[in-house]
C-alpha positions as CSV (number, residue, x, y, z in Angstrom):
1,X,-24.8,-16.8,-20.7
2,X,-24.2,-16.8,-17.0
3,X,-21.2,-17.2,-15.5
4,X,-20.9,-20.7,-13.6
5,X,-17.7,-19.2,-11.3
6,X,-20.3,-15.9,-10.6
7,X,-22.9,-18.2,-9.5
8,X,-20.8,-20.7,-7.3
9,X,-19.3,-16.8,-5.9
10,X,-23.0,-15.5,-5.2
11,X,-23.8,-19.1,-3.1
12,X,-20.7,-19.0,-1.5
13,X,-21.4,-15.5,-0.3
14,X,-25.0,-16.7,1.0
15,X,-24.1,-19.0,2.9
16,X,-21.1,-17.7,4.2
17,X,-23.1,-14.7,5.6
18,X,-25.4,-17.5,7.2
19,X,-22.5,-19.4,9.3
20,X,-21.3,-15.9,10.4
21,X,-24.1,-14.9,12.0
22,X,-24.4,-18.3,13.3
23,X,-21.3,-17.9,15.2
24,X,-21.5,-14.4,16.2
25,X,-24.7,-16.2,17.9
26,X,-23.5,-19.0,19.6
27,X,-19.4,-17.5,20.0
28,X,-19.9,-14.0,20.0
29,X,-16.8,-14.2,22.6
30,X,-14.7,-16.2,20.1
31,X,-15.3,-13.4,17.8
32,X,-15.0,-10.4,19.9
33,X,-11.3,-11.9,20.7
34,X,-10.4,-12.3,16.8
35,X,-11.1,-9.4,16.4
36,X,-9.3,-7.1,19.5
37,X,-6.4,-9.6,18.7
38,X,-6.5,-9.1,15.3
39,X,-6.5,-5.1,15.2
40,X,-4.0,-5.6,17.8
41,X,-1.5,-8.2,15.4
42,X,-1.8,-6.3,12.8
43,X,-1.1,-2.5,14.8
44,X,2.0,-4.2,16.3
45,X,3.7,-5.3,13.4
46,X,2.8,-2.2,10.9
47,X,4.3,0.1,13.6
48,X,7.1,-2.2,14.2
49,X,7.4,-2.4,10.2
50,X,7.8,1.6,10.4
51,X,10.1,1.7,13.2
52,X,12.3,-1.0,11.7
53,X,12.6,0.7,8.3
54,X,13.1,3.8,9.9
55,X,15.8,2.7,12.1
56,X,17.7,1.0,8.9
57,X,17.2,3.9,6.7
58,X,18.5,6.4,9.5
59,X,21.7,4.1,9.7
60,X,21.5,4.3,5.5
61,X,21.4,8.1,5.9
62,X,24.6,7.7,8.1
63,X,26.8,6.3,6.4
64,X,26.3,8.2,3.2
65,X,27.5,11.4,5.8
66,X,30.5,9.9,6.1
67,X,31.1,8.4,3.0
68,X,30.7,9.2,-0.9
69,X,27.2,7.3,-2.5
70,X,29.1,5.8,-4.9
71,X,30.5,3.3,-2.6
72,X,27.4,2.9,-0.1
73,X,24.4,2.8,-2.0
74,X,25.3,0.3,-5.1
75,X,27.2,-2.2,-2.1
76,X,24.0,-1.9,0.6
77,X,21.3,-2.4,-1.8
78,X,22.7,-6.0,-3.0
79,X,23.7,-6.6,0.8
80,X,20.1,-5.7,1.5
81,X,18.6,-7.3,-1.4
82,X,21.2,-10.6,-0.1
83,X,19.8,-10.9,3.0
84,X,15.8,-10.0,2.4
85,X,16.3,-12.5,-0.4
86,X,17.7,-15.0,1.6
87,X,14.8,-14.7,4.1
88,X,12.4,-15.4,1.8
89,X,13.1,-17.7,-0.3
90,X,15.0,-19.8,2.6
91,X,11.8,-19.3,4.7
92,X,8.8,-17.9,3.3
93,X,8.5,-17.5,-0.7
94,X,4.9,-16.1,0.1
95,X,6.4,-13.6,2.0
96,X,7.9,-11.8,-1.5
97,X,6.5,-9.1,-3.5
98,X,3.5,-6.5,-2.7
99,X,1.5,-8.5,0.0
100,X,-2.1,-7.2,-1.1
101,X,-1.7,-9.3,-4.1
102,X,-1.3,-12.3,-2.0
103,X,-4.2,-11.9,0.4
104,X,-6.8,-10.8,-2.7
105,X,-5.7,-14.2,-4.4
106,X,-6.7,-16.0,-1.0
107,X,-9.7,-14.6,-0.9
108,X,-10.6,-15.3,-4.4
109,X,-9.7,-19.0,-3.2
110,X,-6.4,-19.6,-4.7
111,X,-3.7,-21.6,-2.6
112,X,-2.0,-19.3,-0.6
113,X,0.4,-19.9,2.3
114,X,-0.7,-17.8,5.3
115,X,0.3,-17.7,8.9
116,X,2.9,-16.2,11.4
117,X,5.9,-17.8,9.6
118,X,4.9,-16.0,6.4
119,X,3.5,-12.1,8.7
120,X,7.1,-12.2,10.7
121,X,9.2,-13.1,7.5
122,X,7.2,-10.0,5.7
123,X,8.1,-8.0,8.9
124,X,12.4,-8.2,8.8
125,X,12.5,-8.9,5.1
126,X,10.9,-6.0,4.3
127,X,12.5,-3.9,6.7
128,X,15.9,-5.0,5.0
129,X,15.1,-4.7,2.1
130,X,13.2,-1.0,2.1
131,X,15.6,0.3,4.4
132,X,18.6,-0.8,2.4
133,X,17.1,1.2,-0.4
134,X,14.4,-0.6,-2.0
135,X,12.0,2.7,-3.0
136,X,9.0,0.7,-1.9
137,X,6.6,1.8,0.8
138,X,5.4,-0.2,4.0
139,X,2.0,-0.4,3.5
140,X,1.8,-3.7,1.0
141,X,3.8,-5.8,3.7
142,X,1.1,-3.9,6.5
143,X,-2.0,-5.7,4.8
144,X,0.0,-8.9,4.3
145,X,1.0,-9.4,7.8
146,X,-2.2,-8.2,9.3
147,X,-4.1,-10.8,7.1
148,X,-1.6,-13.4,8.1
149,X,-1.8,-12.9,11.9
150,X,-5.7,-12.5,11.5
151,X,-5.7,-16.5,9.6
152,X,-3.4,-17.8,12.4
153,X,-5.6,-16.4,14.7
154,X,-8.7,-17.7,13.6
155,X,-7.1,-20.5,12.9
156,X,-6.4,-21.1,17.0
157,X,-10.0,-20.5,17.6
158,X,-11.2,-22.9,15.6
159,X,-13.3,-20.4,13.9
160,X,-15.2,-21.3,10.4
161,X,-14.0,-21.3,6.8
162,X,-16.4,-18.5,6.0
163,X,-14.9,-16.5,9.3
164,X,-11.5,-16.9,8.2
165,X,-12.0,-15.2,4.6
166,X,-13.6,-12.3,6.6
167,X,-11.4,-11.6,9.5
168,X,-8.1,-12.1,7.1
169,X,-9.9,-9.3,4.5
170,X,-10.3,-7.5,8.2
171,X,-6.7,-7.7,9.0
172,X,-5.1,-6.7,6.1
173,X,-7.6,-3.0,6.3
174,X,-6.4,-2.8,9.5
175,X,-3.1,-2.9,8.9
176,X,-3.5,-0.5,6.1
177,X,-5.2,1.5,8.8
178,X,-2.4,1.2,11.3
179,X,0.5,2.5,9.0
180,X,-1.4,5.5,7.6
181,X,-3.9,6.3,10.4
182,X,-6.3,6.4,7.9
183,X,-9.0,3.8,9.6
184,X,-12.1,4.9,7.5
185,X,-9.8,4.0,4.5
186,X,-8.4,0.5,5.5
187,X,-12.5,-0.3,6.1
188,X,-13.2,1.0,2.9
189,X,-10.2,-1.1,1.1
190,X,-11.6,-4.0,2.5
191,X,-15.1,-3.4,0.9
192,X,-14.2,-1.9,-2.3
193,X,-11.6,-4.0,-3.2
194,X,-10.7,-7.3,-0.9
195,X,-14.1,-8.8,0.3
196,X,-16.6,-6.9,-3.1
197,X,-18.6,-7.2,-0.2
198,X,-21.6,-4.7,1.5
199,X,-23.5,-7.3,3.7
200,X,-24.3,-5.8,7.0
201,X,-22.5,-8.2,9.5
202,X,-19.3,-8.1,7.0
203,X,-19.2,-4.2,7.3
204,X,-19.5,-4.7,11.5
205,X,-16.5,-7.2,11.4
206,X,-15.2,-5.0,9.5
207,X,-14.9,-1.6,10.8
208,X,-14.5,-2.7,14.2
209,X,-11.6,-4.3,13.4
210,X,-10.2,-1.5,11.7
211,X,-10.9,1.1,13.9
212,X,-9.5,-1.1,16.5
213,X,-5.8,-1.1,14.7
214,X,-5.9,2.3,14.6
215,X,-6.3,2.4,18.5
216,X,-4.1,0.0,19.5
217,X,-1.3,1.9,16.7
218,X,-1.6,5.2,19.0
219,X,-1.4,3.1,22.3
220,X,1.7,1.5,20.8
221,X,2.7,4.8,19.4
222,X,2.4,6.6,22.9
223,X,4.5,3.7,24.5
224,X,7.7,4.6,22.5
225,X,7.1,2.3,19.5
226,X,6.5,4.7,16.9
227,X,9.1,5.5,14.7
228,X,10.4,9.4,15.0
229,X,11.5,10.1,11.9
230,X,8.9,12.2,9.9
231,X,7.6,11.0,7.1
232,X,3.8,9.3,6.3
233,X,3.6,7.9,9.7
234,X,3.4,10.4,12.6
235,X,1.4,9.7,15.6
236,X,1.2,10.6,19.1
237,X,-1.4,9.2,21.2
238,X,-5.1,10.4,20.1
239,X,-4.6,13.8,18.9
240,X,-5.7,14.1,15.3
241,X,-2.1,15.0,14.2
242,X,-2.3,16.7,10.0
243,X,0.8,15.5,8.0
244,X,0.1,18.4,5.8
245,X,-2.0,22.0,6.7
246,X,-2.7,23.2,3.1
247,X,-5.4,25.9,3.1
248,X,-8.6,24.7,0.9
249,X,-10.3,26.2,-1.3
250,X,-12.7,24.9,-3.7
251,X,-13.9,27.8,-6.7
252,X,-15.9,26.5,-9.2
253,X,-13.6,26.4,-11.7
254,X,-11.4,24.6,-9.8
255,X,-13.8,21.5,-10.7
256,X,-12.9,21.5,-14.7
257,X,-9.3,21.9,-13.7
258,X,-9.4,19.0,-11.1
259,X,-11.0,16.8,-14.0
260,X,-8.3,17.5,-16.3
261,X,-6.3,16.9,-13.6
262,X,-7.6,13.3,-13.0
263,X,-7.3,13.0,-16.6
264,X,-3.7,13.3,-17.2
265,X,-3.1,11.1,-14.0
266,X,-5.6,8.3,-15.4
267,X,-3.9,8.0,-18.2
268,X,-0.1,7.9,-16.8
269,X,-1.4,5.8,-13.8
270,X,-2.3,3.6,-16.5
271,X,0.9,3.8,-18.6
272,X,3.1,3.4,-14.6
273,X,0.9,-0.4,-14.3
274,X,1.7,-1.6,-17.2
275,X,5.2,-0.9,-16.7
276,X,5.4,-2.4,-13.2
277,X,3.9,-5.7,-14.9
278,X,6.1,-5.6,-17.6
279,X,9.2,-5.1,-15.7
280,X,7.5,-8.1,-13.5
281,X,7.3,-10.0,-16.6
282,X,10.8,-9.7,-17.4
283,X,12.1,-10.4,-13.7
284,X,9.8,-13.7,-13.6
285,X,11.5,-14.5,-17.0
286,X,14.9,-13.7,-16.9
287,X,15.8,-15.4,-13.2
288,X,12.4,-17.5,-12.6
289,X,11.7,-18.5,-9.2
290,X,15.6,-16.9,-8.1
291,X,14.3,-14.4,-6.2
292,X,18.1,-13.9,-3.9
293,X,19.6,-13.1,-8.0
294,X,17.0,-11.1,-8.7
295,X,17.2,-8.9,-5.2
296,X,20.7,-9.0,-5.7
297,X,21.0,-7.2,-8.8
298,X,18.2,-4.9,-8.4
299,X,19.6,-3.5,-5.0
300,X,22.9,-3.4,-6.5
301,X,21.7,-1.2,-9.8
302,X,18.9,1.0,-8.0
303,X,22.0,1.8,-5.2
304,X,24.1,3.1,-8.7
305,X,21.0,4.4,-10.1
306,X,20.2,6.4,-6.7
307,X,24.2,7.1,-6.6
308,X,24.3,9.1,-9.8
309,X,21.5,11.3,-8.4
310,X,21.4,14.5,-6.2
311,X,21.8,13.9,-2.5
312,X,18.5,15.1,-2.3
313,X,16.7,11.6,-3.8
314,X,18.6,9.5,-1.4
315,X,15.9,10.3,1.3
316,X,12.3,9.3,-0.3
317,X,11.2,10.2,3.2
318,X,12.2,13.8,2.6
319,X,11.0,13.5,-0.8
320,X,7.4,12.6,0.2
321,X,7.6,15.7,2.6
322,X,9.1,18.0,-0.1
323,X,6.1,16.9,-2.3
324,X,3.5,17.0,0.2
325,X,4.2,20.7,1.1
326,X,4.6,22.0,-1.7
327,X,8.1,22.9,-1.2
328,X,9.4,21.7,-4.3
329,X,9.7,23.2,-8.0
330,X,8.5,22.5,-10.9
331,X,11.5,20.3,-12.5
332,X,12.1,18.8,-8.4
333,X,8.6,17.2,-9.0
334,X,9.2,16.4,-12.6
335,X,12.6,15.0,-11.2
336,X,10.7,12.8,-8.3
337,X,7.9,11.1,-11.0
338,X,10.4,9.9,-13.4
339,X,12.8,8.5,-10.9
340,X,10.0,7.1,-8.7
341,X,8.4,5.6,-11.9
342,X,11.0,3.6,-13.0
343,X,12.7,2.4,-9.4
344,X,9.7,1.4,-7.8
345,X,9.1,-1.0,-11.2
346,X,12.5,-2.2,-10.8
347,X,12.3,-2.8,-7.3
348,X,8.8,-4.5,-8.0
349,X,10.2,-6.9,-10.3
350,X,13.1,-7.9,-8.2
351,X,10.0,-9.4,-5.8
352,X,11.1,-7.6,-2.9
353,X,8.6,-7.0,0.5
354,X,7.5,-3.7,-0.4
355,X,3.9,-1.7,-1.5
356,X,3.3,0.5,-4.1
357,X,0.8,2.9,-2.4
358,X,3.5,5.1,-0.5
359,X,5.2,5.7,-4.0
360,X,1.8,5.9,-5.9
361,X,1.3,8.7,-3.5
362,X,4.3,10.4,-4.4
363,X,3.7,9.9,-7.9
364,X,0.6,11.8,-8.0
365,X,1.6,14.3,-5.7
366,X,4.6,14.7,-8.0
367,X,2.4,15.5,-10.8
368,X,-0.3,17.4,-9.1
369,X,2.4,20.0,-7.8
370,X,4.1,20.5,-11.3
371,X,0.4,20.8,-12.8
372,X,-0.5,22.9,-10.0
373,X,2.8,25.3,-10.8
374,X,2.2,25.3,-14.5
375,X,-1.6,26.0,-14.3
376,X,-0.3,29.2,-12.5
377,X,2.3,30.5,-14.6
378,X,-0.3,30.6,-17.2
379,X,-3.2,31.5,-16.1
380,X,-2.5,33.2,-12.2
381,X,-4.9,30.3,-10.5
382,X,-4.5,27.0,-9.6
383,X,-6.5,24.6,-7.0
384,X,-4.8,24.5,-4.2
385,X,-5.7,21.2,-3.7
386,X,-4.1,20.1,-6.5
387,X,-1.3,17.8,-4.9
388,X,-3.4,15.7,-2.9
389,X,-6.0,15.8,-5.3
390,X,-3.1,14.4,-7.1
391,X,-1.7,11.5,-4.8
392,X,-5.7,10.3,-4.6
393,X,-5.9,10.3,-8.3
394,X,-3.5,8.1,-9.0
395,X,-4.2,5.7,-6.1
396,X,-7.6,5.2,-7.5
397,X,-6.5,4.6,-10.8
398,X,-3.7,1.9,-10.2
399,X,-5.9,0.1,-7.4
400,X,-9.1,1.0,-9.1
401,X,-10.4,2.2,-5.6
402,X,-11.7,5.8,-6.1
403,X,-13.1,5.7,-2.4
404,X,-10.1,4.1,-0.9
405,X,-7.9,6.4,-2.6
406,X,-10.1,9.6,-1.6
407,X,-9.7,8.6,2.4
408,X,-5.7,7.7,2.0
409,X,-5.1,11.3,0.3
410,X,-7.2,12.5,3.2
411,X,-5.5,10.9,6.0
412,X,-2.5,12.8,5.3
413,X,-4.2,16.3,6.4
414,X,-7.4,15.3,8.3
415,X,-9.4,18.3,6.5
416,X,-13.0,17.3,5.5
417,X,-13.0,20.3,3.1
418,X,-10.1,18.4,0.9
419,X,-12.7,15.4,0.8
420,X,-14.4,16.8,-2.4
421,X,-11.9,17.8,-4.7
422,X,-10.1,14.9,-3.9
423,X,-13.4,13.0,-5.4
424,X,-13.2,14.8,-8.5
425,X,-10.2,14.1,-9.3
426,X,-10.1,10.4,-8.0
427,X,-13.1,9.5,-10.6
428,X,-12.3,11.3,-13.3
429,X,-9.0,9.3,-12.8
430,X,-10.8,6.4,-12.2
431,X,-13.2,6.0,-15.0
432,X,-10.5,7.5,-17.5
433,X,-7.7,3.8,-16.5
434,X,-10.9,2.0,-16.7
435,X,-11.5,2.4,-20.2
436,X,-8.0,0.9,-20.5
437,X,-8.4,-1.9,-18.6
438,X,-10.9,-2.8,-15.8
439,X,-8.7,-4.7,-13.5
440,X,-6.5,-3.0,-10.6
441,X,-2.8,-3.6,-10.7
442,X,-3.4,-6.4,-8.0
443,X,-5.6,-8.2,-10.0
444,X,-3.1,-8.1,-13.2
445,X,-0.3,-9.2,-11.1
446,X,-3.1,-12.1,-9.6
447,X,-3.5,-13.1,-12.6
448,X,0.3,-13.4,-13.6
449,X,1.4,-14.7,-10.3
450,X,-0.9,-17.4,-9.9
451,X,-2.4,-20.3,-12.9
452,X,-5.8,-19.6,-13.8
453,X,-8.8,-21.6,-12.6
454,X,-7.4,-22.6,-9.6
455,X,-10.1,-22.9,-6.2
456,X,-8.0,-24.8,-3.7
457,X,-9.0,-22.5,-0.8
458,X,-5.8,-22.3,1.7
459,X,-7.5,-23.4,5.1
C-alpha cells in the first residue's frame, strides 16, 4: 500500500526544486545574499557560543582553585540551571533542549517557532547553562541558531516557502561546520540527515553555504573572537590546524578488529539513546512543561554528582583532550564513558541548551581507547586508529549518519588516511543500532517532543 504522507513528501520535493530554480533565475542576488549572510549568522554565533562557554567555564575552573567542589559545583549548577531556565521558558521555550531536534521537526513541517528571538535565547542560555556545568556540547545550539538566523533571514527577503526549508537545513550545517571546522561534514549532515535530499541545486545551496561558515569562522577567529582555551574548537586563520596527530596505520587485520569495534559501540550507542529518551521521559513526566524546576535540580545534583568525583572530571574540556590523545588509561576511559553516559542523559532531560555530539564523541573515544589498550595487552597489536574510529562510531550510530560521523571524527586530525578505518567502524556501527531501531535519536525525541500527524508548516 503506498504511503499517502510519502507521496504528498515526493510532490512537495518536485515542486519545491521547481520554485528554487525559478528564483535562483529571476533573484539569483536575493539568494547569493541569504546565503553569505547566512554562513556568516550562523559563524558569528557558533564562535560566539564557544567563546562564551569558554569564558564561563574558565571562571567555573576559578573558583573551584580557590574553593572546595563541594560548595561550588552543586550551588553553580542550580544557579546556572536558574537562570538558563529562566531564559527560556520566560522568553523562548523553543530555545530548550538539543536544537537539531527542533530544526528536523521544521523541516518535516511541524510547527516550530524559529527566528532571532529563539537563535540569541539559544546563544546566552546555552552558554549559562553549559558553562555552569551542564556536560553538554555546543554543537546542538550551533545548528539551531544557524537555522534560526537563516529563517529570519529569508524571511526579510521575502524568499519562497520552498527556499526557506532549504536555506534553514543550510544554516544549521553551517553552524555545525563553524564549531568543528569540519565543513564537508556540516554539508554532508544536511543531506544525510536534515533535507534526505540529493537534488543538484539543493547540494549547491548547500555546500556553499557551508563552506562559507567555515570561512567567515576563521576570519572571526583571526579577529580575536575565537575562544583560547583548547579543546574541540581551535582555529587560527586558514591554516589546516590537527586537533590530534596520531600516526595511521591501516594492516589488514586491523579491518576485523575495527568491525568488532563498531560492533560493541553499535550496540552501547544503542543502549546510551534509549537511556537519554528514557531519562527524557521521566523529566517531561515528573515536572511537565517546568523546565526552571527541572534545570534547577539537575544543575544542582550533576554539580554533587561532579563534586564527589576526581578534580580531574570537572574539566570535560581536558577530558576530551585526555581521550583524544591517548593520554589516558584504561580505567581513566572506562571512568569518562560511565560518567559521561549517565550526566549527559541527566542534563538531556533537564531540557537544557546543549548537543550531544561533543559527548557522543567522548563516548566513543572513551571506548575506542580502553578497547584499543585491552586489544594490546592481549594480543601485542592494536589499530591505532582505534579512538577515532571510536568517536565516529558512535556518532553514526546515535545520529544514524555513518557519513556525517566519518567527516566529524575526521575534522579533529585533518588526516585523509584516518578516512577509512573510520568507515569501517562507523558502518559496522551503523548497520549493527539499525537492527535495533531505524530512527536516529533526533527522530525518537521528534517523535516524543512533538504529537503525531501534525503538518502546520512554521512560515
Amino acid at each position: 500500500m503506498v504511503d499517502l504522507r510519502e507521496l504528498k513528501e515526493q510532490r512537495h520535493f518536485v515542486s519545491s526544486g521547481r520554485s528554487i530554480r525559478r528564483l535562483l533565475e529571476q533573484r539569483w542576488l536575493v539568494v547569493v545574499l541569504a546565503l553569505m549572510l547566512t554562513g556568516l549568522g550562523a559563524a558569528l554565533t557558533g564562535v560566539l557560543f564557544k567563546a562564551g562557554v569558554n569564558a564561563v567555564g574558565s571562571w567555573r575552573l576559578r573558583l573551584l582553585s580557590e574553593f572546595p567542589a563541594w560548595a561550588v559545583l552543586p550551588g553553580l549548577g542550580a544557579l546556572g540551571g536558574l537562570i538558563s531556565g529562566l531564559l527560556v521558558a520566560k522568553l523562548a521555550p523553543a530555545a530548550g533542549g538539543s536544537g537539531v531536534s527542533h530544526i528536523m521537526a521544521f523541516l518535516r513541517h511541524r510547527a516550530v517557532p524559529m527566528g532571532l528571538r529563539v537563535g540569541l535565547v539559544k546563544l546566552v542560555a546555552g552558554i549559562v547553562a553549559i558553562g555552569s556545568g551542564f556536560p553538554l556540547g555546543p554543537e546542538g545550539p550551533s545548528v539551531q541558531m544557524g537555522g534560526s538566523v537563516a529563517w529570519q533571514l529569508a524571511r526579510w527577503l521575502k524568499a519562497p516557502i520552498a527556499f526557506r526549508r532549504v536555506i534553514v537545513a543550510a544554516g544549521g550545517g553551517a553552524g555545525l561546520a563553524a564549531v568543528f571546522s569540519a565543513p564537508i561534514g556540516g554539508f554532508i549532515y544536511v543531506i544525510e540527515e536534515l533535507l534526505n535530499s540529493a537534488r543538484p541545486v539543493v547540494l549547491l545551496l548547500v555546500v556553499v553555504t557551508t563552506f562559507w561558515a567555515d570561512a567567515w569562522a576563521d576570519v572571526l577567529g583571526d579577529l580575536g573572537l575565537s575562544p583560547t582555551a583548547t579543546g574541540l574548537d581551535n582555529t587560527a586563520g586558514f591554516q589546516l590546524e590537527r586537533e590530534y596527530t596520531p600516526l595511521v596505520h591501516f594492516l589488514s587485520i586491523d579491518l576485523g578488529y575495527l568491525v568488532a569495534l563498531g560492533l560493541i559501540i553499535g550496540v552501547l550507542a544503542e543502549l546510551y539513546c534509549r537511556y537519554v529518551l528514557a531519562m527524557q521521559r521521566r523529566g517531561i513526566a515528573w515536572f511537565g512543561n517546568r523546565i526552571v524546576l527541572r534545570m534547577v535540580i539537575s544543575g544542582a545534583v550533576l554539580g554533587g554528582v561532579y563534586a564527589c568525583l576526581p578534580d580531574a572530571f570537572s574539566n570535560t574540556a581536558e577530558l576530551q583532550h585526555q581521550i583524544g590523545g591517548s593520554e589516558a588509561n584504561i580505567s581513566m576511559a572506562l571512568a569518562t564513558f560511565v560518567v559521561l553516559f549517565f550526566s549527559t542523559g541527566l542534563a538531556a532531560a533537564s531540557g537544557a541548551p546543549g548537543g550531544l555530539f561533543a559527548p557522543m564523541l567522548t563516548l566513543g573515544g572513551a571506548i575506542g581507547l580502553a578497547s584499543g589498550e585491552w586489544l594490546q595487552l592481549l594480543t601485542g597489536h592494536a589499530p591505532d586508529t582505534f579512538v577515532f574510529a571510536g568517536m565516529g562510531a558512535f556518532v553514526a550510530s546515535c545520529s544514524r549518519t555513518p557519513i556525517t560521523a566519518m567527516f566529524l571524527a575526521f575534522a579533529l586530525t585533518k588526516d585523509l588516511l584516518i578516512l577509512k578505518p573510520i568507515l569501517v567502524a562507523s558502518l559496522a556501527s551503523f548497520l549493527v543500532a539499525r537492527l535495533f531501531d531505524s530512527r536516529s535519536i533526533y527522530e525518537r525525541q521528534i517523535k516524543m517532543e512533538y504529537a503525531e500527524g501534525s503538518q502546520e508548516t512554521a512560515s
